[in-house]
N, C-alpha and C positions, 0 to 999 in steps of 0.2 A: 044135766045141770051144767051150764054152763060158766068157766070162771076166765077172767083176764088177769094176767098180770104186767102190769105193768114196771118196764125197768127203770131208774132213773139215776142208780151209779150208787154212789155211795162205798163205805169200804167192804163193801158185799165184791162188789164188778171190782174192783180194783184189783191192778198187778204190777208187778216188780219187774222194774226195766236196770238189769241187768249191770250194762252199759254205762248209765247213770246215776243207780242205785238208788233210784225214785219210785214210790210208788205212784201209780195212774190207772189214767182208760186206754183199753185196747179196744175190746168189745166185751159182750156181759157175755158172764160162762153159764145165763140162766137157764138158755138151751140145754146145754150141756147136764147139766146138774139134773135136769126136766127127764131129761133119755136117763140119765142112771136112777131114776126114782121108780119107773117102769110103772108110768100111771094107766089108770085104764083108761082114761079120759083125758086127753092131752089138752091142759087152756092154753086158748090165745095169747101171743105173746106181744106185748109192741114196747117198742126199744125207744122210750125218748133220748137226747142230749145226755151221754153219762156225765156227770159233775160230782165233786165232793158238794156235801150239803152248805157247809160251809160257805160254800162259795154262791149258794142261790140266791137269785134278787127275787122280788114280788113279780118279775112277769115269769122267771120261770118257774115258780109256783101257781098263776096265775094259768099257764100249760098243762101244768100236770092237774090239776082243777078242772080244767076246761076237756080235758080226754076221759077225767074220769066220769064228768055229766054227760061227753056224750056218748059214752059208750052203752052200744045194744045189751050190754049184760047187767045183771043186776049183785053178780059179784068178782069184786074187782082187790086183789092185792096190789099193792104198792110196794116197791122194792126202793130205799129209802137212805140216805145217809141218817147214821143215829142220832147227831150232834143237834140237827134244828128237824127230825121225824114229829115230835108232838107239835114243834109250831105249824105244819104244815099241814098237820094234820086236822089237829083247834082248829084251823083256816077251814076248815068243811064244813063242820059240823052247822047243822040247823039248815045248810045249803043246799045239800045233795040227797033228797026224800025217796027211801023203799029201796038204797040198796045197801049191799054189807060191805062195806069197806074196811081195808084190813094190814096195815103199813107191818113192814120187816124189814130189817138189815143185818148186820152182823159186825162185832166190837172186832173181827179178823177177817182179811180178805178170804172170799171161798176157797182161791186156789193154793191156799196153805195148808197143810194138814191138820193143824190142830182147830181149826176152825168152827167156828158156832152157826157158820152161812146156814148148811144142809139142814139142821135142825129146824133152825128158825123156818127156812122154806117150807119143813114138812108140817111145822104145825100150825103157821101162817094156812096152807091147804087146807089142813081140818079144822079150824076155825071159820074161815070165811063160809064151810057150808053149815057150820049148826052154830053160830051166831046167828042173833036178829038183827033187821036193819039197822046201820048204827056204823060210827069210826070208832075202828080199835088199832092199839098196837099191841102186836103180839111177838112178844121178844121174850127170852130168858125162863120159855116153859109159862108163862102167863098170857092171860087176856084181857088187857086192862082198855076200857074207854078211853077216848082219846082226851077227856076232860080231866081224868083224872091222873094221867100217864107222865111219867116227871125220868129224865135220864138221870141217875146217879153216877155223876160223874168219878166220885171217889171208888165205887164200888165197881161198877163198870158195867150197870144193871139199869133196868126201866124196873120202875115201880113207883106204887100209887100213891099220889101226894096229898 
């Protein structure tokens, strides 16, 4: 079985520049996180434009759209800023027919300790293979359609609206 994930920044990849005391993009620690998960089946990885979500216009949605129609697999995660992940994700649905599609991020950057990243990654993984076709976001130990997936801001949770 083959699975992609796709990166595209968000406060998953982000890191603390020191110097400045800003967080940002250096490069995604997807890799990285991938080798300490010790899978048996390594998915392909491809690195778009890391960005906060926030900052996304419609063509680089329009990208991340357009890699995930045309990729050869038929299951594909999305590595996602949480802030606008359902919009982008609503943005597929009814578009992209037969395959599992499957958005995650995390409310803390990975390379933090306390962080929600590794989680989200591991259960993003087991999701995308026993879901059926279809856009989900799987954040906070849930699997919620992307139609009905709503970010609670106050809480600091996805769940279903």
């Amino acid at each position: 079985m083959s699975i992609e994930i796709i990166a595209t920044g968000g406060t998953f990849d982000k890191s603390y520049f020191p110097l400045t005391g800003a967080l940002g993009f250096a490069q995604s620690i997807l890799s990285t996180l991938l080798e300490q998960a010790n899978l048996s089946a390594a998915p392909t990885v491809t690195v778009l434009p890391l960005m906060d979500s926030l900052d996304m216009t419609d063509r680089d949605r329009q990208t991340i759209f357009d890699r995930v129609k045309n990729s050869s697999v038929d299951k594909i995660i999305l590595i996602h800023g949480t802030d606008t992940m359902a919009q982008t994700a609503q943005n597929m649905l009814g578009k992209i027919k037969g395959k599992t599609i499957v958005f995650t991020g995390a409310m803390v950057p990975a390379r933090i300790v306390q962080s929600d990243a590794f989680f989200n990654l591991g259960f993003a993984l087991c999701a995308v293979q026993l879901a059926n076709p279809g856009v989900y976001i799987a954040m906070n130990g849930q699997l919620l359609p992307a139609d009905t997936a709503t970010k609670n801001k106050a809480k600091g949770i996805f769940e279903k609206n």
